[in-house]
py3Dmol code that shows the C-alpha trace and the ligand (Angstrom):
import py3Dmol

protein = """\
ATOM      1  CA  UNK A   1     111.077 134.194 109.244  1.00  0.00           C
ATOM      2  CA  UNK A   2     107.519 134.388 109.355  1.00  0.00           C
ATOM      3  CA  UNK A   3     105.834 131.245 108.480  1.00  0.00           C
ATOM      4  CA  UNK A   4     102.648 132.024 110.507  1.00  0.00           C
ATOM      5  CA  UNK A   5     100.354 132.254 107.193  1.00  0.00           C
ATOM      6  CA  UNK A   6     101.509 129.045 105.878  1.00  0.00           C
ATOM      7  CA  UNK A   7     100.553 127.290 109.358  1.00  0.00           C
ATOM      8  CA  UNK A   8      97.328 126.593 109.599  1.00  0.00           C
ATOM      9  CA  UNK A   9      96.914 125.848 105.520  1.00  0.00           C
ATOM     10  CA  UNK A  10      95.297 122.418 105.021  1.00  0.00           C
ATOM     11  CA  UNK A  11      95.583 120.593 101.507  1.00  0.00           C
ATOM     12  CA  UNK A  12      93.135 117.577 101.332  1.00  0.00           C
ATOM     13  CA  UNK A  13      93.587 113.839 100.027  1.00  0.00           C
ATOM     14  CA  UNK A  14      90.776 114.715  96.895  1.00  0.00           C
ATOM     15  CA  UNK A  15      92.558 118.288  96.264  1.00  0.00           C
ATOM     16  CA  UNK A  16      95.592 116.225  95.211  1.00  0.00           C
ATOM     17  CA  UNK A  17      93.540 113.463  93.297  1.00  0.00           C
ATOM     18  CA  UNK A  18      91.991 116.397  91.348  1.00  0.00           C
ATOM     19  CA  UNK A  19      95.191 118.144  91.041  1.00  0.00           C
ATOM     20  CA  UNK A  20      95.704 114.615  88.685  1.00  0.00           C
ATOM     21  CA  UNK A  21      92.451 114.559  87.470  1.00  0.00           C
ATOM     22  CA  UNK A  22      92.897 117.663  85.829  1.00  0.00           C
ATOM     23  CA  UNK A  23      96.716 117.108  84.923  1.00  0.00           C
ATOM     24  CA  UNK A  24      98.099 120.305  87.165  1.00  0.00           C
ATOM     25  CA  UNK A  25     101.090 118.713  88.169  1.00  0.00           C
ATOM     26  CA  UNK A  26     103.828 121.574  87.443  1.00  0.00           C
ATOM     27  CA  UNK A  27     105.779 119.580  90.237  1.00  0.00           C
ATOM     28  CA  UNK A  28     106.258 116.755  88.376  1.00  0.00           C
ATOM     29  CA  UNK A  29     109.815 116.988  86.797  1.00  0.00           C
ATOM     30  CA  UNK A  30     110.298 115.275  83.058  1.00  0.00           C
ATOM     31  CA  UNK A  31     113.513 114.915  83.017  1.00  0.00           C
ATOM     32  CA  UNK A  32     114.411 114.117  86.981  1.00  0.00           C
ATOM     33  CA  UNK A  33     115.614 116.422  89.977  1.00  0.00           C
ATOM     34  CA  UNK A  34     119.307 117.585  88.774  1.00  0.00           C
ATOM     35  CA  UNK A  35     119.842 117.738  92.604  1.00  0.00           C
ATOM     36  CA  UNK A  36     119.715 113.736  92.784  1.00  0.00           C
ATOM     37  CA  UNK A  37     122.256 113.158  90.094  1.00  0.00           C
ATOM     38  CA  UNK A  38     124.718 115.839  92.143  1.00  0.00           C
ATOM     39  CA  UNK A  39     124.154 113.779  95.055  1.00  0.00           C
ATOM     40  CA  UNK A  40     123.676 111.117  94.001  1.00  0.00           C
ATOM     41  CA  UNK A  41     126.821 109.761  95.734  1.00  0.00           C
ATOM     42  CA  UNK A  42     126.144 110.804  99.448  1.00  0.00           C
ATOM     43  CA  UNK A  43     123.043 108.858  98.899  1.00  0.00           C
ATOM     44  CA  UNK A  44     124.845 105.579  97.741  1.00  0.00           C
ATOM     45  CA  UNK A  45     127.361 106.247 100.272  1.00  0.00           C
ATOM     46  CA  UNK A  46     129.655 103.780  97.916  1.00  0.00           C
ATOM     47  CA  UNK A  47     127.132 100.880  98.543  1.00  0.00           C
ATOM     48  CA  UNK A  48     125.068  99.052  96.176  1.00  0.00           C
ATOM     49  CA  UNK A  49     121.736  97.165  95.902  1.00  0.00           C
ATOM     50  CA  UNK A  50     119.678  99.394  98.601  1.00  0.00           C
ATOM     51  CA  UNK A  51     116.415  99.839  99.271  1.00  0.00           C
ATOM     52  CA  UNK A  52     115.472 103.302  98.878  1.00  0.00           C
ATOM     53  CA  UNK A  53     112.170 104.736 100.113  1.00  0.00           C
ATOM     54  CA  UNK A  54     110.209 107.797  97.892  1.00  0.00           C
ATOM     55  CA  UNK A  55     107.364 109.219  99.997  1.00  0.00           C
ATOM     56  CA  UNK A  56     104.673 110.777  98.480  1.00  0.00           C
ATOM     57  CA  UNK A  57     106.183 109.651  95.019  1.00  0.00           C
ATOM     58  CA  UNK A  58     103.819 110.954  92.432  1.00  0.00           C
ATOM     59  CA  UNK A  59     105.790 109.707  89.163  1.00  0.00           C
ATOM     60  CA  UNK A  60     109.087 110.764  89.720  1.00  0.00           C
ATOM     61  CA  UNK A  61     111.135 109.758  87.127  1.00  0.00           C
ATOM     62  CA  UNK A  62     113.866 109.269  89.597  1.00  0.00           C
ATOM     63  CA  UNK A  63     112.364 105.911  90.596  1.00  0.00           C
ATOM     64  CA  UNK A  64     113.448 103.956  87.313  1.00  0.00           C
ATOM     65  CA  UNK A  65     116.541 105.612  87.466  1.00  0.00           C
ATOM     66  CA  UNK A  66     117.913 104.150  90.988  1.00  0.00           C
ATOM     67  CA  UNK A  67     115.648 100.811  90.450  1.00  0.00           C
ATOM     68  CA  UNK A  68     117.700 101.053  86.621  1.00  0.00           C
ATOM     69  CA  UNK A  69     121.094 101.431  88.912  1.00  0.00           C
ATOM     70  CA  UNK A  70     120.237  97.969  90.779  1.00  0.00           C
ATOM     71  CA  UNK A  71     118.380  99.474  93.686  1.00  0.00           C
ATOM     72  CA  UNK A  72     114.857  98.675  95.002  1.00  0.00           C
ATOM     73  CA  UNK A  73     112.606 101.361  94.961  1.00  0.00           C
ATOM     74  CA  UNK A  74     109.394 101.747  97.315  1.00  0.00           C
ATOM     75  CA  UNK A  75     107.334 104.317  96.719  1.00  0.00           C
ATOM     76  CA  UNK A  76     104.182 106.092  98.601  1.00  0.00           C
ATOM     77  CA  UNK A  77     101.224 107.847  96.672  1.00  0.00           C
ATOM     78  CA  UNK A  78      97.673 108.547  97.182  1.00  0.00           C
ATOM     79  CA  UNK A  79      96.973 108.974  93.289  1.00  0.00           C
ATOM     80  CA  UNK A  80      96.529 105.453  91.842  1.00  0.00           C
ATOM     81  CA  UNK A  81      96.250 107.809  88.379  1.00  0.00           C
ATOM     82  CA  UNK A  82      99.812 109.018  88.875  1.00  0.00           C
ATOM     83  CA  UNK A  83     101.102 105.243  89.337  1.00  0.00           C
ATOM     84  CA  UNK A  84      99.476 104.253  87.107  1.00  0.00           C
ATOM     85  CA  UNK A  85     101.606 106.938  84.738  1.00  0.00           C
ATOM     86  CA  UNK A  86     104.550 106.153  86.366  1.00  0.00           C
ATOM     87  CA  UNK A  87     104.578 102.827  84.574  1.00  0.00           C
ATOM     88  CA  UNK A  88     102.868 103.215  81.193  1.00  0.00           C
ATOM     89  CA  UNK A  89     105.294 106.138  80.978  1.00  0.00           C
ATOM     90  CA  UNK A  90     108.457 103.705  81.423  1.00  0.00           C
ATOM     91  CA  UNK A  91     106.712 100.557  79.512  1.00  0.00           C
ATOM     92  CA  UNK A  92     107.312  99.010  82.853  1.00  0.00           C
ATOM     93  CA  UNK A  93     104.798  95.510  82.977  1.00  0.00           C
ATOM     94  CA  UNK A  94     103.218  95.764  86.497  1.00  0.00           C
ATOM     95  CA  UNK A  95     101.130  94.081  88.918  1.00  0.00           C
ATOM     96  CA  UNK A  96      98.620  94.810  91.426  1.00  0.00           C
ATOM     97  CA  UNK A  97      97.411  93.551  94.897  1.00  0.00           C
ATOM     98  CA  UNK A  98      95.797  94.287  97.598  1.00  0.00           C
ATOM     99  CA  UNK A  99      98.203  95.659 101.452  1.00  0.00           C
ATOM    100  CA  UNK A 100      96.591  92.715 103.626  1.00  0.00           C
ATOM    101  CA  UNK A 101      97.327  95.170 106.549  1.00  0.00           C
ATOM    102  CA  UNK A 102      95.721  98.647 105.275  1.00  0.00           C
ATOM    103  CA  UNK A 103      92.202  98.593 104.233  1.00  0.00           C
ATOM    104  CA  UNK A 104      91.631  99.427 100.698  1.00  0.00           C
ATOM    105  CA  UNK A 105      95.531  99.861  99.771  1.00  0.00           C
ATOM    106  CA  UNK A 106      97.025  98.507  96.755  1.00  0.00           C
ATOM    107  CA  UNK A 107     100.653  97.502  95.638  1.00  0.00           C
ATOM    108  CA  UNK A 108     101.776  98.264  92.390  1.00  0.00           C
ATOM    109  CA  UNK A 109     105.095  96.052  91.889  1.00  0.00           C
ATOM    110  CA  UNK A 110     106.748  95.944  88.272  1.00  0.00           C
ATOM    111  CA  UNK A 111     107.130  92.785  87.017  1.00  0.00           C
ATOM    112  CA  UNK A 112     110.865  92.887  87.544  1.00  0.00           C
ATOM    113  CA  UNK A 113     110.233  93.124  91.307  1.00  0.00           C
ATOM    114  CA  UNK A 114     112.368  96.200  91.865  1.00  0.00           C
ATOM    115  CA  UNK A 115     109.858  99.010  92.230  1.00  0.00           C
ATOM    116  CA  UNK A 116     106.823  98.576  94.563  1.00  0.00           C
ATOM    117  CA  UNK A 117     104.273 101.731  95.128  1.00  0.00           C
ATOM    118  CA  UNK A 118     102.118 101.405  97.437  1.00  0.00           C
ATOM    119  CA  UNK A 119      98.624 103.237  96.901  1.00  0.00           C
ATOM    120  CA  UNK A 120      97.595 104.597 100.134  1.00  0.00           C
ATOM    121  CA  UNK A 121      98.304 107.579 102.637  1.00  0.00           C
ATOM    122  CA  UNK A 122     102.340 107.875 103.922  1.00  0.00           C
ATOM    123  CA  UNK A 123     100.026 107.618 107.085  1.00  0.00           C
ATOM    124  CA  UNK A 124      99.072 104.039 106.630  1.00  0.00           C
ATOM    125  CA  UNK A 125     102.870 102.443 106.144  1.00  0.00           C
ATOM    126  CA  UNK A 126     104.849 101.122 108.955  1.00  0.00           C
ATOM    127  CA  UNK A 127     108.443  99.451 109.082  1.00  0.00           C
ATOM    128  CA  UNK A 128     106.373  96.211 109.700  1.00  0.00           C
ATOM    129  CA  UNK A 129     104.424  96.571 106.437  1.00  0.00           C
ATOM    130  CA  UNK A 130     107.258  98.014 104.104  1.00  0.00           C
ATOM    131  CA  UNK A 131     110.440  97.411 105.844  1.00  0.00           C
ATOM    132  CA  UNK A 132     113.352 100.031 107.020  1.00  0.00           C
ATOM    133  CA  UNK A 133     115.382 101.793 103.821  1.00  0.00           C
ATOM    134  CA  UNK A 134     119.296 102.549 103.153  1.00  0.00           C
ATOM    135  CA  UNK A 135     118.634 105.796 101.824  1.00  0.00           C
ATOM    136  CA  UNK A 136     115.643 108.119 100.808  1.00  0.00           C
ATOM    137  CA  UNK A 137     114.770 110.942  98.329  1.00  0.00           C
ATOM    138  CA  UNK A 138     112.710 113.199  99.961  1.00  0.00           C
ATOM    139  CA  UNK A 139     111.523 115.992  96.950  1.00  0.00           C
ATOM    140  CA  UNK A 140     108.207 117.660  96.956  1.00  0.00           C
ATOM    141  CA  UNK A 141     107.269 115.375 100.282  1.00  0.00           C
ATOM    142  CA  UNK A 142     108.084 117.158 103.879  1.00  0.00           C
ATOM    143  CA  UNK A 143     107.406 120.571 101.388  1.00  0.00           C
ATOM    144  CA  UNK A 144     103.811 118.800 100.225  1.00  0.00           C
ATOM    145  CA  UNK A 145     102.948 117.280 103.916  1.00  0.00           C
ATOM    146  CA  UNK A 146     100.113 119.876 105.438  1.00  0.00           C
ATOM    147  CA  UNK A 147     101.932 122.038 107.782  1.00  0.00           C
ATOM    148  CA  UNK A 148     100.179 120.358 110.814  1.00  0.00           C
ATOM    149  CA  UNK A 149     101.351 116.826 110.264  1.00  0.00           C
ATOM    150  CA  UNK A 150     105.347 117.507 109.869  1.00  0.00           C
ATOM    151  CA  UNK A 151     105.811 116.082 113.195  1.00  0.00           C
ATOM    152  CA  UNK A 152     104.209 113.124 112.200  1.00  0.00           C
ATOM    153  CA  UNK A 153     105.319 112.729 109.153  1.00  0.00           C
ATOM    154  CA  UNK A 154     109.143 112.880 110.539  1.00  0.00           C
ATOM    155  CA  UNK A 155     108.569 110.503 113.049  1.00  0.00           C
ATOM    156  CA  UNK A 156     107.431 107.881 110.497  1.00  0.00           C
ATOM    157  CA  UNK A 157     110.217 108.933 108.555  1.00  0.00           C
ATOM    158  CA  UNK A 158     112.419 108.010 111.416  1.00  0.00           C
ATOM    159  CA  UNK A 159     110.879 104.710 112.266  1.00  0.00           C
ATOM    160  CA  UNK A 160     111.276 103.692 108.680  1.00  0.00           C
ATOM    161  CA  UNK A 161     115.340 104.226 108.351  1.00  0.00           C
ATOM    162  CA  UNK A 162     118.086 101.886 108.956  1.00  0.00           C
ATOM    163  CA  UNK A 163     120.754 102.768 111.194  1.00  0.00           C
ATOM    164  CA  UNK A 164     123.107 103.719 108.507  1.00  0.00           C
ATOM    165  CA  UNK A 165     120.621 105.770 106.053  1.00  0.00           C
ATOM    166  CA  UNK A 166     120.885 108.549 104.105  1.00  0.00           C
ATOM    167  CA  UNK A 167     118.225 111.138 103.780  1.00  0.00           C
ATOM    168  CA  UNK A 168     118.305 113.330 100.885  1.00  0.00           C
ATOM    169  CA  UNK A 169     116.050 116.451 101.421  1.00  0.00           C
ATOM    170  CA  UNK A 170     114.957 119.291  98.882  1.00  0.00           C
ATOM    171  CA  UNK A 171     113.189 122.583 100.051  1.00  0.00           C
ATOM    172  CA  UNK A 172     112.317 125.534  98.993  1.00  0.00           C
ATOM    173  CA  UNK A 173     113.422 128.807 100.006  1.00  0.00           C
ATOM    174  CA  UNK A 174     110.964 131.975  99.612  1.00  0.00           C
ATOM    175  CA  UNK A 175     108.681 134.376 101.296  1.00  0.00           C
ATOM    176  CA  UNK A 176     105.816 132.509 102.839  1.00  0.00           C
ATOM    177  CA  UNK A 177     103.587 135.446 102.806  1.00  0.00           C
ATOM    178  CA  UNK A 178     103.779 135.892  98.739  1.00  0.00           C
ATOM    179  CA  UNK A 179     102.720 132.485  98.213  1.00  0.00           C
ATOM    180  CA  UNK A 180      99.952 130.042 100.207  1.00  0.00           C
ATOM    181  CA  UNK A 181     101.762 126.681  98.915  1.00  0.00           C
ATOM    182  CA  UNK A 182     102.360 124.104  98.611  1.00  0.00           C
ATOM    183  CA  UNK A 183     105.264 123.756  98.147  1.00  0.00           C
ATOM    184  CA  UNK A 184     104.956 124.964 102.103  1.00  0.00           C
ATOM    185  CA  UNK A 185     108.207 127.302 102.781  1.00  0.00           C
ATOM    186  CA  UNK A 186     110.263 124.992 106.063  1.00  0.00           C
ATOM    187  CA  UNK A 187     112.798 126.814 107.602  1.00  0.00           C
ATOM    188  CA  UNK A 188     116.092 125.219 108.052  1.00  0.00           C
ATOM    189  CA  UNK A 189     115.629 125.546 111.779  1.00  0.00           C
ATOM    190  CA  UNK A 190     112.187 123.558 111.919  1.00  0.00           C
ATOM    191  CA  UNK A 191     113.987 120.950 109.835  1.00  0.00           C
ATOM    192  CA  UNK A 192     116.704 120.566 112.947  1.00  0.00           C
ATOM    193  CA  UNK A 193     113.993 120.502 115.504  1.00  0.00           C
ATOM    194  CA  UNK A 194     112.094 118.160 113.516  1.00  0.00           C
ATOM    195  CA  UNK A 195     114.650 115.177 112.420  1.00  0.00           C
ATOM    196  CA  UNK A 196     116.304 116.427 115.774  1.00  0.00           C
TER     197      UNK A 196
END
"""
ligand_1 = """\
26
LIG
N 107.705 113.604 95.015
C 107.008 113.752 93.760
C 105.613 114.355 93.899
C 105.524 115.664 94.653
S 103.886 116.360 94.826
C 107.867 114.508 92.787
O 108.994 114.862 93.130
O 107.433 114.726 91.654
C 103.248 115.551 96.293
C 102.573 114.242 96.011
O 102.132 113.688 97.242
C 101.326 114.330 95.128
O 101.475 113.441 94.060
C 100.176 113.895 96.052
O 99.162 113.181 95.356
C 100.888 113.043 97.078
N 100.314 112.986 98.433
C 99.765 114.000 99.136
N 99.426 113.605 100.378
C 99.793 112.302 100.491
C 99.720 111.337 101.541
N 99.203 111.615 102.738
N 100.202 110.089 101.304
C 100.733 109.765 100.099
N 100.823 110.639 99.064
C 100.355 111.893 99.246
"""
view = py3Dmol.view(width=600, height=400)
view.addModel(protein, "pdb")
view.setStyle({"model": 0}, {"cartoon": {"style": "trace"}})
view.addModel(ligand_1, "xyz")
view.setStyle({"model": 1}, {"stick": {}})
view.zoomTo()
view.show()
């Protein structure tokens, strides 16, 4: 298909803090992704107590469920606003500090120590700074990332999975030339090529 108008499309770092700001967050799903609970179990694989990795988080809901299943959850998010909501939304007690290694970078960690979201660009983290994961939920992430930075984004991706992970990946299927995004349209063939 023809992606070619959705290429070159560049969403900034302060169009998604306004996109908070002003609360226009139709991606933000109340009541969780249904597509996590049906697969949920190729996820878990059967194994408990993982460390699961959400890039570009917002306040997915989905986060206190798998931290509420005995899971750790780390998450990635350039709005401090959205999490921020994340845990007044839960009653979650929180804390906050400072990511010695990424300039101006903060760590939000509940109380109980199971969910950590780190305030800063997905471009900023490195296995060194938040470990490798058993398993990640990738919704509204690869689909948000700007078209150009895919490549990079997957290679992170890569660096920051154990051996035996499980990536779980949502897209969106429709005509790239009726909407501008995001959600960017990624065909299933660039996802091949990209996580090769
Ligand atoms: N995965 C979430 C949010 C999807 S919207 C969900 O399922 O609800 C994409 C989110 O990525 C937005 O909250 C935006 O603020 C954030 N974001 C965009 N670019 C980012 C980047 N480079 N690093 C971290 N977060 C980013």
């Amino acid at each position: 298909s023809d992606v070619g108008s959705q290429k070159e499309r560049v969403v900034t770092e302060e169009e998604w803090l306004q996109k908070w700001e002003m609360a226009n967050i139709g991606f933000h799903k109340e009541q969780g992704h249904p597509l996590l609970q049906k697969y949920l179990h190729v996820l878990l694989n059967g194994r408990s107590g993982l460390r699961i990795f959400f890039p570009l988080c917002g306040k997915a809901v989905e986060m206190k469920w798998l931290a509420d299943m005995g899971h750790s959850v780390v998450g990635v998010e350039i709005s401090e606003q959205a999490l921020k909501e994340f845990f007044a939304e839960h009653s979650l007690p929180y804390c906050e500090e400072p990511v010695p290694e990424i300039s101006g970078a903060k760590k939000l960690q509940s109380t109980s120590g199971n969910i950590s979201l780190y305030c800063c660009s997905i471009y900023d983290l490195s296995s060194s700074i938040v470990g490798k994961f058993d398993g990640v939920w990738d919704r509204g992430a690869l689909v948000a990332v700007n078209p150009c930075d895919r490549q990079r984004y997957v290679s992170l991706m890569i660096t920051l999975m154990e051996k035996k992970s499980s990536y779980l990946l949502v897209t969106v299927s429709y005509d790239p030339n009726k909407h501008k995004g995001p959600p960017f349209y990624v065909p299933e063939s660039e996802i091949k090529s990209l996580f090769g």
